[in-house]
C-alpha positions, 0 to 999 in steps of 0.5 A: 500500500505504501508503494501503491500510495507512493505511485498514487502521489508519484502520479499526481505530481506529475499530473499537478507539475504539467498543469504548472506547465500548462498554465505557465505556457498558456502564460507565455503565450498570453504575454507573447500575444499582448507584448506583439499587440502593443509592439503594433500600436507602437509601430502604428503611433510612430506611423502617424506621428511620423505622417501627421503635420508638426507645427512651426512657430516663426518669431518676427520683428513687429517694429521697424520693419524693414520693408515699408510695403511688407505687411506689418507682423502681429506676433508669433505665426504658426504653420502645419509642415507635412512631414512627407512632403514638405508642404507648409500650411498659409501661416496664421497668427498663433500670437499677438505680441511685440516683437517676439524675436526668438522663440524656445520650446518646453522639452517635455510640456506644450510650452513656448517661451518667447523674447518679447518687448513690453511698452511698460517693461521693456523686456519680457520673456513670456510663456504660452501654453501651446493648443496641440490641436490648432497650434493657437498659443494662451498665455500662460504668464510674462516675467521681466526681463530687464531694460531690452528685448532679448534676442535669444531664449533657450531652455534647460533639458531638464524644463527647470530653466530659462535663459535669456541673452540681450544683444542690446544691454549686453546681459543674460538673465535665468528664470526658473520654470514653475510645475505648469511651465509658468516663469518664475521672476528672474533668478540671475541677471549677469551684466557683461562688459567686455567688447573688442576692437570692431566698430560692432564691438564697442559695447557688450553683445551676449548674443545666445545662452544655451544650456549643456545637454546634463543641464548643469553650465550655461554657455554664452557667446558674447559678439563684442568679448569674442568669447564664450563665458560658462555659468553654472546652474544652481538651485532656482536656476541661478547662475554662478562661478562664471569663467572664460571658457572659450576665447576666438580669433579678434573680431570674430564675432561669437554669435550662436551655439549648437551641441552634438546630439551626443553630448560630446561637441559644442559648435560655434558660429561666428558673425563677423569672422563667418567661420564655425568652431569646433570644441571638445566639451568635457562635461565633469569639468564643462571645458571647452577644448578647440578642434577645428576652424572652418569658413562658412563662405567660399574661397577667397571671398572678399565681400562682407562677412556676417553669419547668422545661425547654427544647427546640428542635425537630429542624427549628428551627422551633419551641420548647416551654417547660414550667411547674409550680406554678400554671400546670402548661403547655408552651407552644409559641413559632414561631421566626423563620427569619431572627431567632431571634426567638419568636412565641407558639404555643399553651399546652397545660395538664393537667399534673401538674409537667411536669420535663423533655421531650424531642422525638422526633428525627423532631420529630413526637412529645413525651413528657413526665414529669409527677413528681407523678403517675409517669407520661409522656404522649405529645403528637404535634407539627403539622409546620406550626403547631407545635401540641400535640394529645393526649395520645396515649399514657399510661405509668407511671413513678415519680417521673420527672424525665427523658426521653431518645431513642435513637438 
C-alpha cells in the first residue's frame, strides 16, 4: 500500500507539475500575444506621428520693419509642415505680441517661451501654453526681463530653466520654470562688459545662452568679448562661478551655439569672422577644448562677412551654417563620427538674409526665414550626403527672424 500510495502521489505530481506547465505556457503565450499587440500600436503611433503635420512657430520683428510695403507682423505665426512632403500650411497668427524675436520650446510640456518687448517693461520673456490641436498659443504668464528685448531664449533639458541673452544691454538673465511651465521672476541677471576692437564691438553683445545637454553650465557667446563665458546652474536656476571658457580669433564675432546630439561637441558660429568652431566639451569639468576652424563662405571671398545661425542635425551627422550680406548661403559641413571634426558639404545660395533655421526633428526637412523678403522656404535634407535640394515649399511671413518645431 505504501508503494501503491507512493505511485498514487508519484502520479499526481506529475499530473499537478504539467498543469504548472500548462498554465505557465498558456502564460507565455498570453504575454507573447499582448507584448506583439502593443509592439503594433507602437509601430502604428510612430506611423502617424511620423505622417501627421508638426507645427512651426516663426518669431518676427513687429517694429521697424524693414520693408515699408511688407505687411506689418502681429506676433508669433504658426504653420502645419507635412512631414512627407514638405508642404507648409498659409501661416496664421498663433500670437499677438511685440516683437517676439526668438522663440524656445518646453522639452517635455506644450510650452513656448518667447523674447518679447513690453511698452511698460521693456523686456519680457513670456510663456504660452501651446493648443496641440490648432497650434493657437494662451498665455500662460510674462516675467521681466530687464531694460531690452532679448534676442535669444533657450531652455534647460531638464524644463527647470530659462535663459535669456540681450544683444542690446549686453546681459543674460535665468528664470526658473514653475510645475505648469509658468516663469518664475528672474533668478540671475549677469551684466557683461567686455567688447573688442570692431566698430560692432564697442559695447557688450551676449548674443545666445544655451544650456549643456546634463543641464548643469550655461554657455554664452558674447559678439563684442569674442568669447564664450560658462555659468553654472544652481538651485532656482541661478547662475554662478562664471569663467572664460572659450576665447576666438579678434573680431570674430561669437554669435550662436549648437551641441552634438551626443553630448560630446559644442559648435560655434561666428558673425563677423563667418567661420564655425569646433570644441571638445568635457562635461565633469564643462571645458571647452578647440578642434577645428572652418569658413562658412567660399574661397577667397572678399565681400562682407556676417553669419547668422547654427544647427546640428537630429542624427549628428551633419551641420548647416547660414550667411547674409554678400554671400546670402547655408552651407552644409559632414561631421566626423569619431572627431567632431567638419568636412565641407555643399553651399546652397538664393537667399534673401537667411536669420535663423531650424531642422525638422525627423532631420529630413529645413525651413528657413529669409527677413528681407517675409517669407520661409522649405529645403528637404539627403539622409546620406547631407545635401540641400529645393526649395520645396514657399510661405509668407513678415519680417521673420525665427523658426521653431513642435513637438
Amino acid at each position: 500500500m505504501a508503494r501503491g500510495a507512493g505511485q498514487s502521489n508519484a502520479a499526481g505530481g506529475i499530473f499537478h507539475v504539467a498543469l504548472f506547465r500548462d498554465a505557465r505556457e498558456d502564460c507565455g503565450i498570453v504575454v507573447f500575444i499582448r507584448s506583439f499587440f502593443l509592439l503594433l500600436v507602437f509601430m502604428a503611433t510612430l506611423a502617424v506621428n511620423a505622417a501627421s503635420p508638426r507645427f512651426v512657430y516663426f518669431g518676427t520683428y513687429t517694429r521697424a520693419n524693414p520693408h515699408a510695403s511688407a505687411p506689418a507682423s502681429k506676433g508669433i505665426y504658426v504653420a502645419r509642415l507635412d512631414p512627407q512632403t514638405g508642404a507648409l500650411s498659409a501661416p496664421a497668427l498663433a500670437a499677438a505680441a511685440s516683437n517676439p524675436t526668438f522663440l524656445a520650446r518646453h522639452p517635455a510640456l506644450p510650452v513656448l517661451y518667447a523674447a518679447a518687448a513690453s511698452p511698460d517693461k521693456g523686456g519680457v520673456v513670456v510663456a504660452y501654453k501651446i493648443n496641440p490641436e490648432t497650434g493657437a498659443l494662451t498665455l500662460l504668464n510674462q516675467v521681466s526681463a530687464g531694460r531690452t528685448n532679448g534676442t535669444y531664449v533657450a531652455v534647460s533639458p531638464d524644463g527647470r530653466t530659462v535663459l535669456t541673452a540681450h544683444y542690446s544691454g549686453g546681459y543674460v538673465n535665468s528664470f526658473p520654470v514653475r510645475a505648469d511651465g509658468s516663469l518664475g521672476e528672474c533668478a540671475s541677471h549677469i551684466q557683461h562688459t567686455l567688447t573688442g576692437t570692431h566698430p560692432q564691438q564697442n559695447v557688450p553683445h551676449p548674443h545666445c545662452s544655451d544650456v549643456s545637454p546634463d543641464g548643469r553650465f550655461a554657455f554664452v557667446a558674447d559678439l563684442s568679448a569674442d568669447r564664450i563665458f560658462s555659468y553654472r546652474i544652481g538651485a532656482g536656476s541661478a547662475l554662478s562661478d562664471g569663467k572664460v571658457a572659450a576665447r576666438v580669433k579678434d573680431e570674430s564675432g561669437a554669435r550662436h551655439l549648437a551641441f552634438s546630439p551626443d553630448g560630446k561637441r559644442l559648435y560655434l558660429v561666428n558673425e563677423l569672422g563667418a567661420t564655425v568652431v569646433a570644441y571638445d566639451y568635457d562635461a565633469a569639468s564643462g571645458a571647452l577644448a578647440e578642434t577645428q576652424i572652418v569658413p562658412t563662405v567660399p574661397p577667397g571671398f572678399s565681400g562682407r562677412r556676417w553669419a547668422s545661425e547654427i544647427a546640428v542635425r537630429p542624427d549628428g551627422k551633419f551641420l548647416y551654417a547660414s550667411n547674409r550680406a554678400d554671400d546670402e548661403s547655408i552651407a552644409a559641413f559632414a561631421i566626423d563620427a569619431a572627431t567632431g571634426k567638419l568636412a565641407f558639404v555643399q553651399r546652397t545660395g538664393g537667399l534673401a538674409q537667411p536669420r535663423s533655421f531650424a531642422i525638422s526633428p525627423d532631420g529630413r526637412w529645413l525651413v528657413c526665414a529669409n527677413q528681407d523678403t517675409n517669407d520661409v522656404v522649405v529645403f528637404e535634407i539627403d539622409a546620406a550626403s547631407g545635401k540641400l535640394s529645393g526649395p520645396r515649399a514657399r510661405a509668407s511671413v513678415p519680417a521673420c527672424i525665427c523658426v521653431l518645431f513642435w513637438p
